[in-house]
C-alpha positions as CSV (number, residue, x, y, z in Angstrom):
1,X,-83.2,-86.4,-13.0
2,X,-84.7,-89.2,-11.1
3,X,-82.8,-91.4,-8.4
4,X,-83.9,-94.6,-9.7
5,X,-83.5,-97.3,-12.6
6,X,-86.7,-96.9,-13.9
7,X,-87.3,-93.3,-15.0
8,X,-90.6,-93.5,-16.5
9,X,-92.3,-95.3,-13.7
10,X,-90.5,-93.5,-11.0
11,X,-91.6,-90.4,-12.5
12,X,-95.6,-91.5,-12.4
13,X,-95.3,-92.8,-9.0
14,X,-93.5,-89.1,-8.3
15,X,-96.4,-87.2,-10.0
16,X,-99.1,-90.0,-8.1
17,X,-98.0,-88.9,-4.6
18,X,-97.8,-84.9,-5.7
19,X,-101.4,-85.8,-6.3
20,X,-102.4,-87.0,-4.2
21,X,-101.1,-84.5,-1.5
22,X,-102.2,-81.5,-3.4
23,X,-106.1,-83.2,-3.3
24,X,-106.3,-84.3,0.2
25,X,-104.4,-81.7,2.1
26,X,-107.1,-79.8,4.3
27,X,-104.1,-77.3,5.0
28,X,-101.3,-75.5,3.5
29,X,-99.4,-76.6,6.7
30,X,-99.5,-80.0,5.9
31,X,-99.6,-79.9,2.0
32,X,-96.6,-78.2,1.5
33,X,-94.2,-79.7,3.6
34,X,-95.0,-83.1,2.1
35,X,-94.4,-81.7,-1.3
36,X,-90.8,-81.0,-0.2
37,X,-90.5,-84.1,1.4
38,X,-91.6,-85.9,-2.0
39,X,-89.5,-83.3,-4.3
40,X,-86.1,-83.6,-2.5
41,X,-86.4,-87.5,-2.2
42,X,-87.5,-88.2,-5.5
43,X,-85.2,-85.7,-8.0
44,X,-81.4,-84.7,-7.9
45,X,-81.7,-81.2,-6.0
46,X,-79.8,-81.4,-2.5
47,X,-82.2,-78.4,-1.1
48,X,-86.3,-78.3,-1.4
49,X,-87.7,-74.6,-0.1
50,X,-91.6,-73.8,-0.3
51,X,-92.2,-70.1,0.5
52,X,-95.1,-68.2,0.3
53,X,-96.1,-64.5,0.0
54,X,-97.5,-62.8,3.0
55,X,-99.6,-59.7,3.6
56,X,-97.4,-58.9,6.8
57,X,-94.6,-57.2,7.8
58,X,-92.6,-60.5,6.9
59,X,-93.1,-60.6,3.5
60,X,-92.3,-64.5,2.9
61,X,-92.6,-67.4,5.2
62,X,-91.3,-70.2,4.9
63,X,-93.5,-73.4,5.0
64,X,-91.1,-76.3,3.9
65,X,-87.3,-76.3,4.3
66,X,-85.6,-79.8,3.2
67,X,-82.2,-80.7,2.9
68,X,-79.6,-83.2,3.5
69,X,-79.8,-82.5,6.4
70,X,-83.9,-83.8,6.7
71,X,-87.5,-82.3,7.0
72,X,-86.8,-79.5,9.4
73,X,-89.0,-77.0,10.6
74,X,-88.8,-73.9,9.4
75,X,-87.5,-71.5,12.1
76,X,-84.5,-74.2,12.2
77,X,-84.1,-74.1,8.3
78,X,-81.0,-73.1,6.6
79,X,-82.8,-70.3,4.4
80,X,-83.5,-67.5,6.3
81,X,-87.3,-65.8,5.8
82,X,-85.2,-62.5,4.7
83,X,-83.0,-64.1,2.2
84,X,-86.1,-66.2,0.9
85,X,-87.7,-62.5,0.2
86,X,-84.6,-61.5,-2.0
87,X,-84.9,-65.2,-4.0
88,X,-88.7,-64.7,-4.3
89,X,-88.0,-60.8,-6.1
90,X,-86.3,-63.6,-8.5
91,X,-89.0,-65.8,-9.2
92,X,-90.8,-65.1,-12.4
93,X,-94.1,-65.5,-12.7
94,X,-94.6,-66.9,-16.1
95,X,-91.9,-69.8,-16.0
96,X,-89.2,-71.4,-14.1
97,X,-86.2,-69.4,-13.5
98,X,-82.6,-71.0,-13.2
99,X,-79.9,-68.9,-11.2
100,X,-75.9,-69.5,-10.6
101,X,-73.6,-68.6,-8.2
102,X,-71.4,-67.4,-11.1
103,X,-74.5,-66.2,-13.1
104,X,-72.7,-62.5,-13.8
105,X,-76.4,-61.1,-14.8
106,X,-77.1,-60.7,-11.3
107,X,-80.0,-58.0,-10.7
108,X,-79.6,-58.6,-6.8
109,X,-75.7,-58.7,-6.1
110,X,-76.9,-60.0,-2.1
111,X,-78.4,-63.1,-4.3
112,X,-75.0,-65.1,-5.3
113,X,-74.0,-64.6,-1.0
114,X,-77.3,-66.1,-0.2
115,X,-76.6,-69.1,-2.6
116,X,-72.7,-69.4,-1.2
117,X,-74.2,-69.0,3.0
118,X,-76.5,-72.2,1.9
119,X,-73.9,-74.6,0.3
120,X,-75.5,-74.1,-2.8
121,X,-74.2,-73.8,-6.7
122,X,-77.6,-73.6,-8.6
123,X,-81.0,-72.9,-7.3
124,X,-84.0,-73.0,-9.8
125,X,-87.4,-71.1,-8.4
126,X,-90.7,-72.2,-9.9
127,X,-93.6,-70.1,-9.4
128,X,-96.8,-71.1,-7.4
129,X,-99.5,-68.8,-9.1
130,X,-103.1,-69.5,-9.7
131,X,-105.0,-67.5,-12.0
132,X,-103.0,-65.0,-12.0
133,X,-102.1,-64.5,-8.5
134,X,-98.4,-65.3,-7.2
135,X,-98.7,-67.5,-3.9
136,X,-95.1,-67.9,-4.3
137,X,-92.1,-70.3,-4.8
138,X,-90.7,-73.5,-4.8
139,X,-87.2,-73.9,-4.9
140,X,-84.5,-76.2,-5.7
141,X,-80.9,-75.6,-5.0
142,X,-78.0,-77.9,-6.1
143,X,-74.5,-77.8,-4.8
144,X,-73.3,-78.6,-8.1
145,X,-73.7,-76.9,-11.2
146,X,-76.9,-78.5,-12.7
147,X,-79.1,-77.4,-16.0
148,X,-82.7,-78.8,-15.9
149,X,-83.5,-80.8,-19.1
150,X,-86.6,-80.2,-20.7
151,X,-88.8,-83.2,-19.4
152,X,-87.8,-81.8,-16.0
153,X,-88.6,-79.4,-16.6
154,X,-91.9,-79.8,-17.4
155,X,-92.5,-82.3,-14.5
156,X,-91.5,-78.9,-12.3
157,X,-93.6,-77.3,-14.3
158,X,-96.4,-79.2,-13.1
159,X,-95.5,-79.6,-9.8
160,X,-96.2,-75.9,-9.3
161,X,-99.7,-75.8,-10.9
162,X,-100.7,-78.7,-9.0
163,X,-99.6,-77.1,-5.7
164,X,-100.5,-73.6,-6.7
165,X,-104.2,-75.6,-7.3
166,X,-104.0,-76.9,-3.9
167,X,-103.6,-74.0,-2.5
168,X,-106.1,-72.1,-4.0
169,X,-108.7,-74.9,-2.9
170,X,-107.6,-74.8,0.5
171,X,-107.7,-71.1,0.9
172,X,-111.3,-71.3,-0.4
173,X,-112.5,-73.8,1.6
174,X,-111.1,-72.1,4.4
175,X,-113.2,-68.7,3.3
176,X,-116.2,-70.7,3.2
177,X,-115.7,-72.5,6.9
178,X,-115.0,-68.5,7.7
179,X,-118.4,-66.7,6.2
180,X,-120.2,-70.4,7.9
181,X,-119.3,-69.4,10.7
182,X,-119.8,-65.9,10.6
183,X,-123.5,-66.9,9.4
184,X,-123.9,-69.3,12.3
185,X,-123.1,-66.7,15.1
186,X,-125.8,-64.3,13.2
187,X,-128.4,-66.4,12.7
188,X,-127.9,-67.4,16.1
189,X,-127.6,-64.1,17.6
190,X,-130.6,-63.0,15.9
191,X,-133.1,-65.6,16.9
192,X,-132.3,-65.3,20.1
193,X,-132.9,-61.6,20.2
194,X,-135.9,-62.3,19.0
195,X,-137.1,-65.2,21.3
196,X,-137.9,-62.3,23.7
197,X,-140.1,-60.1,21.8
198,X,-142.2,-62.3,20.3
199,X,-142.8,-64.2,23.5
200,X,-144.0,-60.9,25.3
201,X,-146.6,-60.3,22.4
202,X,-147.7,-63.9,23.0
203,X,-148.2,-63.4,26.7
204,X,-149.8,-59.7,26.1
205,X,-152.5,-61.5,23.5
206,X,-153.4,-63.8,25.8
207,X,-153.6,-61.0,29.0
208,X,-156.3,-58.9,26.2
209,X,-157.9,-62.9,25.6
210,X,-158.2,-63.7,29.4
211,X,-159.9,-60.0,30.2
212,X,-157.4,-59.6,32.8
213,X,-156.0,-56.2,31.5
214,X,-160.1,-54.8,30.8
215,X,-163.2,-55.8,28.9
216,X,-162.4,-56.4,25.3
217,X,-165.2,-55.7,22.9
218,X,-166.6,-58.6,21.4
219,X,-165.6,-57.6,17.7
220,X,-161.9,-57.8,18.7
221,X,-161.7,-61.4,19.8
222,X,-161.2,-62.5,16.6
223,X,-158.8,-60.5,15.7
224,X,-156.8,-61.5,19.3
225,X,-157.6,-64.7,17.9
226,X,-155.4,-64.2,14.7
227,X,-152.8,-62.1,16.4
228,X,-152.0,-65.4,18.8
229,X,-152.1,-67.8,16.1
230,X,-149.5,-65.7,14.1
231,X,-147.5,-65.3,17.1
232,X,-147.4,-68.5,17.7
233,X,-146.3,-69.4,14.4
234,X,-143.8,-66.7,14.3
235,X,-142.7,-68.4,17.6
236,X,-142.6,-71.6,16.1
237,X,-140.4,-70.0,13.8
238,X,-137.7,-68.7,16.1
239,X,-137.8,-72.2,17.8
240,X,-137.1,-73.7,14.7
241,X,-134.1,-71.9,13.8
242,X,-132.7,-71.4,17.5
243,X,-132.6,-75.4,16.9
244,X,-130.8,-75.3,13.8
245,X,-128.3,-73.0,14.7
246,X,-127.8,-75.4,17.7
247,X,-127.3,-78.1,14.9
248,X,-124.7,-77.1,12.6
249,X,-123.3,-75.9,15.3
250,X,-123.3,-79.4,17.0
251,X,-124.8,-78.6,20.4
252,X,-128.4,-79.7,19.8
253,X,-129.3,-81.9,22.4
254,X,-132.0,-83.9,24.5
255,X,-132.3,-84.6,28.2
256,X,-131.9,-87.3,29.9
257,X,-132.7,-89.9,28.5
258,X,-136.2,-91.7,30.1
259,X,-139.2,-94.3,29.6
260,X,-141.6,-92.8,27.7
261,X,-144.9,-93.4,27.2
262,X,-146.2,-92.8,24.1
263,X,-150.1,-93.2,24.2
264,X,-150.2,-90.1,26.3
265,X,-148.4,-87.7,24.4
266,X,-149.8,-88.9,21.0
267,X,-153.2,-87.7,22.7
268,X,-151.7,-84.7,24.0
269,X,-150.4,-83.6,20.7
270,X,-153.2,-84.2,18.6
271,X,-155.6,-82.6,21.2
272,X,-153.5,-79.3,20.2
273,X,-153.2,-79.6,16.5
274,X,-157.2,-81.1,16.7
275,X,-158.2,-77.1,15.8
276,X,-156.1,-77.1,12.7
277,X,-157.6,-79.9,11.5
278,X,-161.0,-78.9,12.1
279,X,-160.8,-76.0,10.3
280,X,-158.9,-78.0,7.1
281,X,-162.3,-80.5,7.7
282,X,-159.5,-83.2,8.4
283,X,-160.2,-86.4,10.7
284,X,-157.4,-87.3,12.9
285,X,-157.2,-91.3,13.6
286,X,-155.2,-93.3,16.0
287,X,-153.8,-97.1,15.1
288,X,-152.5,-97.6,18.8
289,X,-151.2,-100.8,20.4
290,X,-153.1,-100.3,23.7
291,X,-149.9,-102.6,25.4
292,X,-147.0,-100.5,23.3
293,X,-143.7,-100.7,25.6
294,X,-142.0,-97.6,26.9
295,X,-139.7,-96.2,25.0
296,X,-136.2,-94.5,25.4
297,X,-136.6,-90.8,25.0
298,X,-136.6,-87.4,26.0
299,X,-140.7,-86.3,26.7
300,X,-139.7,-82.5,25.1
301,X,-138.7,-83.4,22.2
302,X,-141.0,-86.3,21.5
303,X,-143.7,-84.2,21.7
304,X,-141.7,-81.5,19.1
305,X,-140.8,-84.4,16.8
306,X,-144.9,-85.5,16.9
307,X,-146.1,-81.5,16.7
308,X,-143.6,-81.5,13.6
309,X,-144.9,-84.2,11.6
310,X,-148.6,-83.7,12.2
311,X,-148.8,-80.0,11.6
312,X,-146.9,-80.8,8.3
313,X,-149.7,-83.3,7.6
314,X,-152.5,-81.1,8.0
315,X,-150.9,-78.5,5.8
316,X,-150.5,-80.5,3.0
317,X,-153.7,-82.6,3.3
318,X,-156.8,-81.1,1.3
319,X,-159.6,-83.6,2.9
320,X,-159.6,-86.8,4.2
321,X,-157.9,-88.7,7.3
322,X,-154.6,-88.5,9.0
323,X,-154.0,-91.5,10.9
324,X,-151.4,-91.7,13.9
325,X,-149.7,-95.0,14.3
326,X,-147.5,-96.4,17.3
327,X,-146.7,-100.2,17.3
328,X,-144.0,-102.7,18.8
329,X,-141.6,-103.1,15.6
330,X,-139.7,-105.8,17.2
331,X,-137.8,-106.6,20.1
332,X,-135.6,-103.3,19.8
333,X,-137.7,-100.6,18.2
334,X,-141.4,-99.7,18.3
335,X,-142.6,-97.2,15.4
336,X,-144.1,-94.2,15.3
337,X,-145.7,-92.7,12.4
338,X,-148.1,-90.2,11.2
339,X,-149.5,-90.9,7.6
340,X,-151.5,-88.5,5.7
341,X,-153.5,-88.7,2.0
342,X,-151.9,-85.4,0.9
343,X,-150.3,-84.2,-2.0
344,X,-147.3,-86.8,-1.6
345,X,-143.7,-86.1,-2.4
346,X,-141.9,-87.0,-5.7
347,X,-139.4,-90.2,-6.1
348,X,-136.9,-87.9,-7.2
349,X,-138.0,-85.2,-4.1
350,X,-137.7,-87.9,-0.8
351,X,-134.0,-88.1,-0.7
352,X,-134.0,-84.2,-0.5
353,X,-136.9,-83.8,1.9
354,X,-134.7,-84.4,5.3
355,X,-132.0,-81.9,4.0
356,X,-131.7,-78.0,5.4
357,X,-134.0,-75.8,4.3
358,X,-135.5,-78.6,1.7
359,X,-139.0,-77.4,0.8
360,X,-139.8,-79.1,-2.1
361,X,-141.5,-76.2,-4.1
362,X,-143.8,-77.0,-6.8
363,X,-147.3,-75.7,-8.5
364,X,-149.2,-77.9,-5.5
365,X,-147.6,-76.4,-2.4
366,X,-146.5,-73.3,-3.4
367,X,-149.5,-71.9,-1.1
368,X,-147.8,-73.4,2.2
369,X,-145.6,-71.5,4.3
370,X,-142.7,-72.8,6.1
371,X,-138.7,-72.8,6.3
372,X,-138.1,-76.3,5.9
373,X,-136.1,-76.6,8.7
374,X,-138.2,-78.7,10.9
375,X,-137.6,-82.0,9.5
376,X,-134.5,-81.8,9.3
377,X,-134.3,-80.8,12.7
378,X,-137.1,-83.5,13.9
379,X,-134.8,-86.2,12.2
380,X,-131.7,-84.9,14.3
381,X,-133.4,-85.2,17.0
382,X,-134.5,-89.2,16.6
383,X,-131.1,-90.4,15.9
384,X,-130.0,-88.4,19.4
385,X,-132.7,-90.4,21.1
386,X,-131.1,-93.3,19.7
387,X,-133.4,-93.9,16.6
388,X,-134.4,-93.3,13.0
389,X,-136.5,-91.7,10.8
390,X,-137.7,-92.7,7.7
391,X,-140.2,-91.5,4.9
392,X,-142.7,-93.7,2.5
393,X,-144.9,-91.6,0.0
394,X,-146.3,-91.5,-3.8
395,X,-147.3,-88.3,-5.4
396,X,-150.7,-87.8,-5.2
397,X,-151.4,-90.2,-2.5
398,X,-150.3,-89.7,0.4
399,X,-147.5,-89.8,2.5
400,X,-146.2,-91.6,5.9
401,X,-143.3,-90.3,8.1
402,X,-142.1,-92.9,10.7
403,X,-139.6,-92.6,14.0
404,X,-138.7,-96.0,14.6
405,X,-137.5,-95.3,18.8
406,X,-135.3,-97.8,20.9
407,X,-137.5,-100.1,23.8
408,X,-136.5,-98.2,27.1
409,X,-133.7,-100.5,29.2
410,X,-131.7,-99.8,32.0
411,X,-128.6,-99.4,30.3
412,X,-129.4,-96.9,27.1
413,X,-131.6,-93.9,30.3
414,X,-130.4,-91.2,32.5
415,X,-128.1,-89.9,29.6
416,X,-127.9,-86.5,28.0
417,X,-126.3,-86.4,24.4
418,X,-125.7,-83.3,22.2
419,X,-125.5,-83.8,18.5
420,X,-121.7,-84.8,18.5
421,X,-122.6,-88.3,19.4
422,X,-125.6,-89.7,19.0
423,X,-126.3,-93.1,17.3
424,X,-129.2,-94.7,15.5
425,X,-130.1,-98.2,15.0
426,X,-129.3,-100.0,11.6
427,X,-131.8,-99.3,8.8
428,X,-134.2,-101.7,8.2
């Protein structure tokens, strides 16, 4: 069976490299060929064909054709896709299935011609079927008459499970990339249809606010009140997931890169977030180096990052402080953070809490709304600005998100870089 002195090993080294091509193949292009390639150069059959089944007009194509003659392609492969469709009406589902030239039991009298046209005495089909579906076929053709003896033929036997496995996984994973993408062109489409919408209710609330458009009783302006607020949530929303649809997608991106300074936007951002956590009764507190360097980043999405983390602060906070941090780490980095004395996340919860749509759900914040996109999206965006993010907490104390961002230079500004290739620096 085996061209080599050692049988035993030779067959385990055999069955290691089938392995090992039917789990890493990422396509049947690639997978099955290389089966061939193994098959012909490791047992006695002069001719290796893979074929499978095919919802077309051509009912079986050829993906593997090896020979004497070496590793061809398949339009240049002695079996002809046609002739492979008569074989394959041969193959039996259940078990391998020897045929020869002089077999007189013949069902297909054009089969014994195929096998003559192809140099070939003996030709032995095993099926490639997964749960009860027929891919196809591998087979083996000898020029000589050949039986297969039983440990063969259970090493054939295997062979086709493990390929018809492969297969399977493959054409899964390849569903799944499918209805991902499908999904990410929705959820894409939609947001952006409703960008529009909700920014014209936004811009109408604050027309009927302004008293632009009329006098507005005095009873309403509460209400106006509400409806902005929830429109600006809602718009929040659509921001959000515009964002993440950029990110699995792999465009999300910052501008140029520039020296930032901090001290302004941390003031900026917690003047707008100051009336959320007045009405929670929250203080907000700064621990700011008054000399902290500039740093490399893009203004926009500093201030979405810093929005981010301290509206997620106020929502989980009951009472007490939230305290904004920004000092020079080192040489490199300086750090900002934004630590609360809220309701704290789990041990068990942290290494889940910068993962898509990661809300960690339990009896203490089932009250909060949200999609649990924006961290994931905040942390994105602080590795494309060249830095990391990083998360210290204990339940029922607090916890303290941190951005540790790169020391403006001349070399690492005036860049823009999509989420494809950003870097950060090493974690400390």
């Amino acid at each position: 069976m085996f061209q080599a002195p050692e049988p035993h090993l030779t067959e385990l080294s055999f069955m290691s490299r089938i392995a090992r091509a039917a789990n890493t193949a990422l396509q049947i292009e690639t997978l099955l060929p290389a089966v061939a390639s193994e098959m012909y150069q490791a047992l006695a059959w002069d001719h290796v064909v893979i074929g499978l089944l095919q919802p077309t007009e051509e009912p079986v194509k050829v993906f593997a054709d090896t020979s004497i003659q070496g590793n061809r392609p398949p339009e240049e492969g002695r079996i002809d896709p046609s002739d492979l469709s008569l074989l394959m009406e041969t193959v039996n589902p259940q078990q391998i299935s020897v045929l020869a030239v002089n077999d007189p039991d013949f069902d297909l009298p054009q089969v014994p011609d195929i096998l003559r046209d192809s140099g070939l005495h003996t030709i032995a089909s095993i099926p490639i079927q997964h749960r009860s579906h027929l891919f196809g076929a591998i087979f083996v053709g000898s020029a000589f008459p050949r039986t297969i003896p039983l440990n063969e033929h259970h090493l054939l036997t295997t062979v086709g499970e493990m390929v018809s496995v492969a297969i399977a996984r493959i054409l899964q994973e390849e569903d799944a990339r499918q209805a991902e993408r499908l999904k990410s062109a929705f959820f894409a489409k939609v947001t952006h249809e409703m960008r529009t919408p909700v920014t014209s209710i936004s811009g109408y609330v604050r027309l009927l606010q302004s008293g632009r458009a009329g006098d507005v009783p005095e009873y309403l302006h509460e209400h106006l009140n509400y409806m902005f607020h929830s429109s600006k949530t809602l718009r929040q929303l659509v921001d959000d997931m515009l964002d993440f649809s950029r990110m699995e997608a792999g465009y999300l991106s910052v501008d140029h890169l520039t020296p930032v300074d901090l001290i302004p936007i941390i003031h900026t951002i917690a003047g707008m977030v100051r009336p959320q956590a007045d009405e929670r009764r929250l203080t907000l507190q700064f621990n700011i180096d008054p000399h902290l360097p500039p740093v490399q980043a893009d203004p926009r999405r500093i201030e979405q990052v810093l929005t981010n983390l301290l509206s997620n602060a106020i929502k989980y906070t009951d009472d007490g402080a939230i305290t904004i941090h920004a000092n020079q780490l080192d040489d490199t980095y300086v750090r900002l953070s934004v630590q609360d004395n809220g309701i704290g996340i789990t041990p068990e919860h942290q290494a889940l809490i910068f993962g898509e749509y990661q809300r960690i759900r339990n009896r203490h914040n089932l009250r909060f709304a949200g999609t649990g996109l924006g961290l994931a999206i905040s942390r994105k965006l602080v590795e494309l600005m060249g830095g990391t993010m990083s998360l210290q907490s204990e339940f029922g104390v607090g916890s303290t998100f941190s951005c540790d961002l790169r020391i403006a230079t001349e070399l690492a500004l005036g860049q823009g870089i999509t989420s494809d290739n950003g870097t950060g620096p090493p974690e400390n």
